[in-house]
C-alpha positions in Angstrom: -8.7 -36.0 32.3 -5.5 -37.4 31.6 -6.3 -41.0 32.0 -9.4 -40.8 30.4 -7.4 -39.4 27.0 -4.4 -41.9 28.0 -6.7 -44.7 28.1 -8.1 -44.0 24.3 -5.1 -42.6 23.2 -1.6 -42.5 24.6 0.2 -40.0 22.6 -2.8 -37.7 22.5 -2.4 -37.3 26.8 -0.9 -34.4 28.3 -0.2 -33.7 31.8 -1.3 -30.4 33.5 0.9 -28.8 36.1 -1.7 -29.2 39.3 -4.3 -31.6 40.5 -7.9 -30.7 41.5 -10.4 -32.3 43.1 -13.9 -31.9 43.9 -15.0 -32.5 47.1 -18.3 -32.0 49.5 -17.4 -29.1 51.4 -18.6 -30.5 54.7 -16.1 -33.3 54.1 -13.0 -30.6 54.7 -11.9 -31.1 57.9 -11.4 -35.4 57.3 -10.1 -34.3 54.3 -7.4 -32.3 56.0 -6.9 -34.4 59.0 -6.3 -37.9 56.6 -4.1 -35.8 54.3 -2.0 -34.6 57.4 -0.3 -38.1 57.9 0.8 -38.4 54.0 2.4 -34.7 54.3 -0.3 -32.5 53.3 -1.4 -29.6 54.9 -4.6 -27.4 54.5 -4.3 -23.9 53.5 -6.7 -21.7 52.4 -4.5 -18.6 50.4 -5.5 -16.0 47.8 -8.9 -17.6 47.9 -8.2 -21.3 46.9 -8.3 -24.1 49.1 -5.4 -26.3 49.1 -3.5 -29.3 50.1 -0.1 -28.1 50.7 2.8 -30.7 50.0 5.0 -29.9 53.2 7.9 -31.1 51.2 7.5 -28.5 48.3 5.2 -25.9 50.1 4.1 -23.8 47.4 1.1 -23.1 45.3 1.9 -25.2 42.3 3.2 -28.5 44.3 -0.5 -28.5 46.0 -3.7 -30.1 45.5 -6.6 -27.7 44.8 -9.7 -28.7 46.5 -12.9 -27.0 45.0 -16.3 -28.0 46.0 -19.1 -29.8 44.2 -22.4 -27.7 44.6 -20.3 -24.4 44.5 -19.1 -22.3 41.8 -15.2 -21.9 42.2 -15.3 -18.0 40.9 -18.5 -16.0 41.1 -18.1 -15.4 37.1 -18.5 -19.0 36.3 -22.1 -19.8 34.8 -22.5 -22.8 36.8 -21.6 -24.7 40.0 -19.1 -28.0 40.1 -21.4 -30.3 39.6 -22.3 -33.0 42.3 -20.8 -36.0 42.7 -21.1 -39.1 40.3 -20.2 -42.2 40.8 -16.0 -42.4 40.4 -15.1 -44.8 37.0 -12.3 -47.0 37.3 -9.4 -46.8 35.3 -7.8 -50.4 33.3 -5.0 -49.9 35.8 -8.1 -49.8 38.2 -7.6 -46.1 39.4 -10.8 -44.5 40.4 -11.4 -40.7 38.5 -14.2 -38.4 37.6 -16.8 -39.7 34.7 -15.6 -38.1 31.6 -19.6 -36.1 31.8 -18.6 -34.1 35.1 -14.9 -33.4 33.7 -16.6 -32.1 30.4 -19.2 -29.9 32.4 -16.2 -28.5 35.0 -13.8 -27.9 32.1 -17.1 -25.9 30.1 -18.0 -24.3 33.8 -14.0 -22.7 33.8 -13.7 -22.2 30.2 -9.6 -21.2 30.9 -7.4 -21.6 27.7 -6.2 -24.9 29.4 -10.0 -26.2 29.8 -10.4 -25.9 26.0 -7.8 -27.4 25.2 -8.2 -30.3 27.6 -12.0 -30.6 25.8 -10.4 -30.4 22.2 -8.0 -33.5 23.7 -11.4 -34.9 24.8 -12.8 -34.5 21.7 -10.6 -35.9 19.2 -10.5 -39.3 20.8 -14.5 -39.3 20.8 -15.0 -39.1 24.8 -17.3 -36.4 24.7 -20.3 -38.0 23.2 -23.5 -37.8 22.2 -25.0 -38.6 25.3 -22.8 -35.9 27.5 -23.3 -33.0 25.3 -27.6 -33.4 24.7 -27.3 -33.7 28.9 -25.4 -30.1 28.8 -27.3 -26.8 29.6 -27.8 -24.9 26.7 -25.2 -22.3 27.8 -22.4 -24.9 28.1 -23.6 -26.7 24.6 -22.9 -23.4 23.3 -19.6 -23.3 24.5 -18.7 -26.8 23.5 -19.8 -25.1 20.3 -16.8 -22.7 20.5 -14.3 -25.1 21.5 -15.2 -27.3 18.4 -15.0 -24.4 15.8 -11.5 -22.7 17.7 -8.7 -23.6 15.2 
């Protein structure tokens, strides 16, 4: 998210406190084993899966994993969605299409997701195109974060 906004807009980026990424569940276990040699560790705690940073090991030095195909709380109205195609970065780093960011950060619907889709927003990443491919229910909700003040 915030390369995506970076890249439009430098002064409108903000940084979060944590990382997540979405992976294939059945990938876990390569996950955890090519982690393991960079300092990472798995842990599953309090019901989130994690990559521990065994240098800092605690919750907010990790790297939440959450799985495409799955909904990360039972309240969410829909799953992570599956897996696009990664988009390259101009420094060439490969991240999430802005379309499955929009649809995660709509899925969790935290204070800090609408924010991150009013930063999304105001540099014109969410377009068109992404919201008419939205279900209804999160159209609606973009809906909400456009009217919040």
């Amino acid at each position: 998210m915030f390369l995506h906004v970076h890249e439009r807009d430098a002064l409108a980026a903000r940084s979060t406190r944590d990382v997540d990424i979405a992976v294939d569940r059945r990938d876990l276990a390569r996950i955890a084993e090519a982690a393991r040699p960079h300092g990472f560790e798995y842990r599953h705690a309090a019901g989130v899966d994690m990559l521990v940073d065994l240098k800092q090991p605690n919750a907010r030095s990790a790297v939440d994993l959450i799985f495409v195909g799955e909904r990360v709380r039972a309240e969410y109205v829909e799953a992570v969605p599956l897996f696009s195609p990664p988009v390259p970065t101009k420094e060439g780093v490969l991240v999430a299409p802005v379309a499955d960011i929009v649809t995660m950060k709509l899925t969790s619907f935290r204070l800090r997701d609408r924010v991150h889709l009013k930063d999304l927003d105001a540099v014109k990443l969410i377009t068109p195109e992404i919201e008419a491919a939205l279900s209804p229910a999160l159209r609606a909700r973009l809906q909400t974060v456009r009217s919040e003040e």
